[in-house]
N, C-alpha and C positions, 0 to 999 in steps of 0.2 A: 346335713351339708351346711356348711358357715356361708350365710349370702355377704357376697359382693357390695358393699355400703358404698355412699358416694364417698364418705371421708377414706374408705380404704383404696378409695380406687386412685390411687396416686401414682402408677404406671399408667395412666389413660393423661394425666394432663404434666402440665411443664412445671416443672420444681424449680426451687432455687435453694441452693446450686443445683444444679443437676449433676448427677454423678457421671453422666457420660462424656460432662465435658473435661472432669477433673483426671481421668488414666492417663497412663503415658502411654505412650507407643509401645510396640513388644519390641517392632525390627524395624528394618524396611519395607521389608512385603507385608508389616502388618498393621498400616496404618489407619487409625482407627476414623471415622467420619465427625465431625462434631454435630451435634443435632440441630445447629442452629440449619447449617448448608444442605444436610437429609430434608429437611422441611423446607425448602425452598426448591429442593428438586420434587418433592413431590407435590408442590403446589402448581409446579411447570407441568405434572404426568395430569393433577384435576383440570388445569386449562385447557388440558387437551381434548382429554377424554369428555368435559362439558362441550366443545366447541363440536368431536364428530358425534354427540350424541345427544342431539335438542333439546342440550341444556341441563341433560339430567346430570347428577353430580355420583359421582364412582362410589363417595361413601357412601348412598345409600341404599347400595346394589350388593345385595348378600348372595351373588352368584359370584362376584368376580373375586378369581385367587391370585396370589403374590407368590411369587420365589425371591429372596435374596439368598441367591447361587454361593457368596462367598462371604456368609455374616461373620462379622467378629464381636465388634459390643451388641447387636442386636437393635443397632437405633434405628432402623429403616423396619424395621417388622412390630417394635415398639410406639413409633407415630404411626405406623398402620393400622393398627389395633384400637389407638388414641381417637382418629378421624372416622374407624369406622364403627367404634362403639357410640359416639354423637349421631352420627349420619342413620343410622340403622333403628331410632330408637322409635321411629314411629313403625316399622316392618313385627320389629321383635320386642315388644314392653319390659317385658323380663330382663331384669339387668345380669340376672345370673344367666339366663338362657340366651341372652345375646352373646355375652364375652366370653360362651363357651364356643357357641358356633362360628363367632370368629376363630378362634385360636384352632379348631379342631377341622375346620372347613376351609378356611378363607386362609391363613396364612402361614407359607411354608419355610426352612431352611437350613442350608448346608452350611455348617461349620466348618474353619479351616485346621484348628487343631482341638486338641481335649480342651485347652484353658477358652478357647472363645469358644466353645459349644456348653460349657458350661454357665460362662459370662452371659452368652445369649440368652439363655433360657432364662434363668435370674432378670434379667430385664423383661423378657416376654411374659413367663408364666410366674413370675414373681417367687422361683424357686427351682434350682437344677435338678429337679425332677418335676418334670411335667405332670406324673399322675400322684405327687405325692402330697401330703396334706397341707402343704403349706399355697399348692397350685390354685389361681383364681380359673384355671382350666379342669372340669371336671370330668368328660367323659374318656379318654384317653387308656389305653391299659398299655400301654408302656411308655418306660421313663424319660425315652427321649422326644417324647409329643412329635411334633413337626421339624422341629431341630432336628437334621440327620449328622452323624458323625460317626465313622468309623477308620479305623489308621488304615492307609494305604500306602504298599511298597512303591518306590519306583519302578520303572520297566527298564535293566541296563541294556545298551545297544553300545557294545565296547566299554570306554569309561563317560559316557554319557546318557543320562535319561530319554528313551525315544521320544514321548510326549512332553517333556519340558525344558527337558536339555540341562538337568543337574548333573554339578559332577558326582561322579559316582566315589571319590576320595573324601568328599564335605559330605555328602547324603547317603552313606551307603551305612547306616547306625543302627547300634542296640534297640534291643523295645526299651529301652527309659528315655530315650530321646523323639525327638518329633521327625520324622521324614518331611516334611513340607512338601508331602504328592499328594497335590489336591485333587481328590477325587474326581470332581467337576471336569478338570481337563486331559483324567487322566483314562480315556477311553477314544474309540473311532467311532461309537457312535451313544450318544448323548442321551439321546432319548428311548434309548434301551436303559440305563443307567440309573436314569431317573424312575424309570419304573420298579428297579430292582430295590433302592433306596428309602421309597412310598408303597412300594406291592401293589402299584396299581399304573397304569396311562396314565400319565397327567399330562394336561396342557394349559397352562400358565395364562392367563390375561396379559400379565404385570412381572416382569423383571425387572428388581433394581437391587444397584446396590455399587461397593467398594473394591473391584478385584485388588486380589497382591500385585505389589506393582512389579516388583521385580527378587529375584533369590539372593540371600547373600554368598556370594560363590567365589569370593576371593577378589569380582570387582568390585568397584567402589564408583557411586554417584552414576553419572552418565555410561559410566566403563560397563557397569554390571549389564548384563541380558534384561530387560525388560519378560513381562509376563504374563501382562495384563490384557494383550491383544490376546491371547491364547483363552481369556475365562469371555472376554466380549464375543469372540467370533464361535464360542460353545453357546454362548446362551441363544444368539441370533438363528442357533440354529433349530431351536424349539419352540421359534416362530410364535412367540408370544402378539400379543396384541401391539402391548408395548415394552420397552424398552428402556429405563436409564440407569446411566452408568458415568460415575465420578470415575476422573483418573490424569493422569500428568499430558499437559498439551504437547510434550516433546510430539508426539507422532504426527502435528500438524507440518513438520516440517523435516524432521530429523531421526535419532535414537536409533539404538544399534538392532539392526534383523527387522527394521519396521515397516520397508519400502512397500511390500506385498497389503499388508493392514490398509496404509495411508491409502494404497492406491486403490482398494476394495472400500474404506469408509468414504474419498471423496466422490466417488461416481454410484453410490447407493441413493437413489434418489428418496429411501426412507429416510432419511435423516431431516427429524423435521426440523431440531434447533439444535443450538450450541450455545452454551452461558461461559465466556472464556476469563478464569483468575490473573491476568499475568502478572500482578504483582506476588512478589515472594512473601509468603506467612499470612495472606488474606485469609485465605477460602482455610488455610489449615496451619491455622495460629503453634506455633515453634516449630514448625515441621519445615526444613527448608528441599524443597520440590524444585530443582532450577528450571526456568522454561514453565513456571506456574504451574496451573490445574486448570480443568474443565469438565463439564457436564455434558451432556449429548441426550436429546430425548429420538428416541427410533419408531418409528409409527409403520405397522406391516401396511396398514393400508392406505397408508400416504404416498405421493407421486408425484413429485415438485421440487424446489427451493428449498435453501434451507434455511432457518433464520439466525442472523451470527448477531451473539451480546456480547459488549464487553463490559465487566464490571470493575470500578478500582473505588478504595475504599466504601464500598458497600454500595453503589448506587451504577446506574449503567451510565457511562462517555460514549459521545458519539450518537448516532443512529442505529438502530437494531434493523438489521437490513437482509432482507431475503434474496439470494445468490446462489446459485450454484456453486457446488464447492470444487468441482473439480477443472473449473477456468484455468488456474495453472496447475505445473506438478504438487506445488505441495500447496497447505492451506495457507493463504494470509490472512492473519487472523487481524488486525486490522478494516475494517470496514471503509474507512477512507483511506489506506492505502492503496486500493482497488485501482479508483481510477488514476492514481501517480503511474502504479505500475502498466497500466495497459498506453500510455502515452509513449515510455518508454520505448515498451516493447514493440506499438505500432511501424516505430524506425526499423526494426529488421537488421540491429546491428549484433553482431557478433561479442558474447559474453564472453567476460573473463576468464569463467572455468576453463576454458581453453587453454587460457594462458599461465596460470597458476599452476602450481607443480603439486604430485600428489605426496603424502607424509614421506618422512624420510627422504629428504630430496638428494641427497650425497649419500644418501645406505647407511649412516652413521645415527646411531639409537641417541636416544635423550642422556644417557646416562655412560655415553663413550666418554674420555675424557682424554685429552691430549698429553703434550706437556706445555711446562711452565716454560720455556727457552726453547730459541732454537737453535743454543748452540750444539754445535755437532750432526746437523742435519744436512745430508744432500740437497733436498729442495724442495726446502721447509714455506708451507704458506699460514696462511692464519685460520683458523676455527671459530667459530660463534659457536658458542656454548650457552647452556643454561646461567644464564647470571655471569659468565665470565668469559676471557676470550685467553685460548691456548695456540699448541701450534702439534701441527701435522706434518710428516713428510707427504707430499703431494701421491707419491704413487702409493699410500693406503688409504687413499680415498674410494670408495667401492666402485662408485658412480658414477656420470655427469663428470668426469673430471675435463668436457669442456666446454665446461660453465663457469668453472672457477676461472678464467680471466674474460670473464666477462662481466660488465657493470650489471649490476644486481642489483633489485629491490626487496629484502625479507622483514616478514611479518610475522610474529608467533602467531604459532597452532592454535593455544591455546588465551584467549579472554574474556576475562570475568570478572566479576568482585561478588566480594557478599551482602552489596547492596539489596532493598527491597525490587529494582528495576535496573536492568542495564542503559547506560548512556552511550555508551562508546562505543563499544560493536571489535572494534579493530584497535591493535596496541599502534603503536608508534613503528611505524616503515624506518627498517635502517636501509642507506644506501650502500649499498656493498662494492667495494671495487675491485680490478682484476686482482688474484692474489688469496682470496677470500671465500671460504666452504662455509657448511655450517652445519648444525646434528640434525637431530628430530624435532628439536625445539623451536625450528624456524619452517615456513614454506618460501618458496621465492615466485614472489607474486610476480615476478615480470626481471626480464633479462634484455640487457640493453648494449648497444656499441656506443655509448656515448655517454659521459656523467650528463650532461642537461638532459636528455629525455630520461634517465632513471629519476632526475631531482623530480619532471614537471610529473613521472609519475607518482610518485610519494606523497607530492603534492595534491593528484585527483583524490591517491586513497584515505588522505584526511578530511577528502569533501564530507561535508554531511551528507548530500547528495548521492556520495557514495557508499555509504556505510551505513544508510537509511536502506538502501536496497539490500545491505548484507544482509541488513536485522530482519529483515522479512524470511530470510531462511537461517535463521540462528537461534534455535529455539534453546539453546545450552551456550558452556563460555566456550564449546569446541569450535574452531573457525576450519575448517577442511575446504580444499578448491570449489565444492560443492557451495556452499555459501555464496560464493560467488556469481552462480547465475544466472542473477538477475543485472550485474552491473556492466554495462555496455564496456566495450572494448576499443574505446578511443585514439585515432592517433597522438601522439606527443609530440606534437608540432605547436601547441600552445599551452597556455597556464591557464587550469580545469580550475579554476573558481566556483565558488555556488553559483553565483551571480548567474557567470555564462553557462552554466548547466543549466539551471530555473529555466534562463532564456531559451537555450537550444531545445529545451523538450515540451515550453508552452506552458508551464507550471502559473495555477494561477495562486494571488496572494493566500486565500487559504489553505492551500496545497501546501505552498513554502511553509505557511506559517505549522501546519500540521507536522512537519519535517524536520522543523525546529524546535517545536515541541519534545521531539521523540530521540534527538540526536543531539549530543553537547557539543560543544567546541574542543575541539583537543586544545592542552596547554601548549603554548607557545607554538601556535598553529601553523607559521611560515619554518619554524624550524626543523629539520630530522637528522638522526643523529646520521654520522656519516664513517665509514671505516675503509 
């Protein structure tokens, strides 16, 4: 048997470069971790684990085992291996007989396709066959060591997967293609699964890792299903010790099918911490994630608070502050937004969302398209369109046709940029007068009998003050009635400046100044466009 040398042991410590940070990404579900962000989530799982265990340190406990449930490159099972071949060496002297009993004892995982169960292993056992001779793992008799992987079908349920919800048109393929039915979530029950997988019970100490975030299924960005609550709410349920799991902070607030998740992760009173990216390309350099990333460590036998970071270029702002998470419906991931918004909310006044109309507010799609003239029309009104403004006979409007002579204020659905941070929150409020529809492109945030109360509203919705509250529920550039609220529903009988908002709701100088921080000026801030 070839022993294990310190010079070969160059999978235990950090290279430069390291190759795990040089791959590209496969997809979008298959977004690889960089090892810098893997080792700081697992220095968050040893702070823990030192705190409820007087002090002793995880690496140098050769009982406790790992699952990373949805490995790709392998960097979560490869710094495992790293920390616990240091940690272990007074237990077990033998450097061969230690970093066998790691890898064959201590650390387990499921691969999501043939290419990362391969990858993994090469990173792991320093060779895609675990018991072959190139492996720093010796006792093993078969080739896929603790790396599990085998192709599994979808389940169709009509033309959709019953546990994932692929279409069965994009995922219904040849054996030379990959199904992307990840085994992990593709059961009722898990921990049958897992036995079938290892041939034995297991019960895990320590899950972590990178679910798929979402399927490429024809959506794009935000649009697509998300799928990563589906691999969190399987591993939680094999009741590990602990718990952490990277993944996109959309769910703090938004993302499509997530409401059930958000509202099961914020009233789990395991949830010990939260380390929030919101800057775009921090935590996962080229990868643009809109609505950030974030970490979460899950403690089974924790019962408390939870503690919320926020980190922006690489260090934490703010106070790291323990809170219950589930104080309002969705997270505000902000720490000092907390108390702006319970100031607010002490008033008792009636939110927007009431008021603001839901998608399609005329029944007319994004992509309806009028005409250029009206001549020859019965009685023809105007269209807001995408980027341009047509015309419509009034009685093929689906909808609400009586709204259309009503003063209106619309706001697109959708804002964003491809900045690292959003500023702005909300585009520019057009004032719409009687006469005047619009597609899918617009909502109408407020409908009014008079141009001065649509102007002095247009005017609230460029408060910072208002658009500070948006951002607390706008984890993406989608703006939906829902965004809205949190922002009180004021009458329009005066001009909502910051000034007198600050004043009306007790804002003190830090507050504002925090507000102002986090929200720009719109250009040309007294003016809106008017049609």
């Amino acid at each position: 048997m070839t022993p294990v040398t310190p010079q070969a042991e160059f999978t235990f410590k950090a290279h430069n470069p390291d190759v795990l940070t040089c791959i590209a990404n496969l997809s979008n579900d298959e977004v690889f971790t960089p090892p810098a962000l893997a080792n700081q989530m697992l220095d968050t799982l040893e702070f823990a684990w030192v705190e409820a265990n007087d002090g002793k340190s995880i690496w140098a406990d050769s009982t406790v085992t790992f699952l990373d449930p949805f490995t790709k490159s392998g960097v979560f099972l490869r710094e495992i291996v790293g920390r616990l071949t240091v940690g272990l060496a007074d237990e077990i002297p033998d450097l061969n007989e230690r970093v066998d009993h790691i890898l064959t004892k201590q650390v387990f995982g499921i691969a999501i396709t043939t290419l990362t169960s391969l990858l993994a292993r090469r990173s792991v056992y320093c060779s895609k066959y675990a018991n072959g001779p190139h492996s720093i793992a010796k006792s093993f008799d078969r080739d896929w060591g603790n790396i599990w992987f085998e192709r599994t079908e979808h389940t169709w349920a009509g033309d959709r997967c019953a546990y994932c919800g692929a279409s069965k048109s994009e995922y219904s393929r040849s054996d030379d293609l990959e199904t992307h039915a990840y085994a992990f979530i593709h059961t009722t029950d898990v921990k049958a699964r897992i036995k079938q997988m290892f041939g034995a019970d297991m019960q895990f100490d320590v899950i972590i890792g990178n679910p798929p975030y979402q399927l490429d299924d024809g959506g794009f960005g935000t649009s697509a299903a998300p799928i990563y609550q589906l691999f969190v709410q399987k591993a939680l349920q094999l009741e590990p010790r602990y718990a952490v799991f990277v993944t996109p902070s959309r769910w703090f607030a938004g993302g499509k099918g997530l409401d059930a998740y958000r509202e099961q992760m914020l009233s789990d009173r395991r949830m010990r911490s939260i380390v929030d990216y919101p800057k775009l390309f921090e935590a996962f350099p080229g990868v643009k994630i809109r609505g950030g990333i974030s970490y979460f460590l899950w403690s089974r036998d924790y019962n408390g608070p939870c503690v919320v970071q926020t980190m922006w270029d690489g260090r934490v702002v703010g106070e790291s502050v323990s809170r219950y998470l589930d104080e309002f419906d969705v997270l505000v991931r902000r720490n000092e937004a907390v108390p702006i918004l319970e100031k607010v909310r002490a008033k008792g006044e009636a939110t927007l969302d009431a008021k603001v109309s839901s998608r399609k507010p005329f029944g007319l799609p994004t992509n309806f398209k009028g005409t250029a003239s009206k001549s020859g029309m019965t009685d023809p009104i105007r269209l807001l369109a995408n980027q341009r403004e047509d015309w419509i006979e009034r009685a093929d409007v689906p909808q609400h046709r009586d709204w259309i002579d009503e003063w209106k204020v619309l706001i697109t659905a959708v804002q964003g940029t491809s900045a690292a941070i959003e500023t702005k929150f909300l585009s520019k409020p057009i004032v719409a007068g009687p006469g005047v529809a619009c597609t899918e492109t617009y909502l109408v945030a407020g409908r009014f009998t008079t141009e001065e109360e649509a102007t002095k509203f247009a005017g609230y919705l460029r408060s910072r003050f208002a658009r500070f509250l948006v951002s607390l529920r706008k984890p993406t550039q989608h703006a939906t009635r829902d965004v809205y609220s949190f922002v009180p529903d004021l009458t329009m009988d005066t001009d909502w400046a910051d000034a007198a908002l600050y004043e009306r709701y007790g804002l003190l100088p830090n507050e504002v100044e925090f507000i102002e921080s986090q929200v720009a000026l719109h250009d040309d801030a007294s003016a809106f466009d008017d049609v």
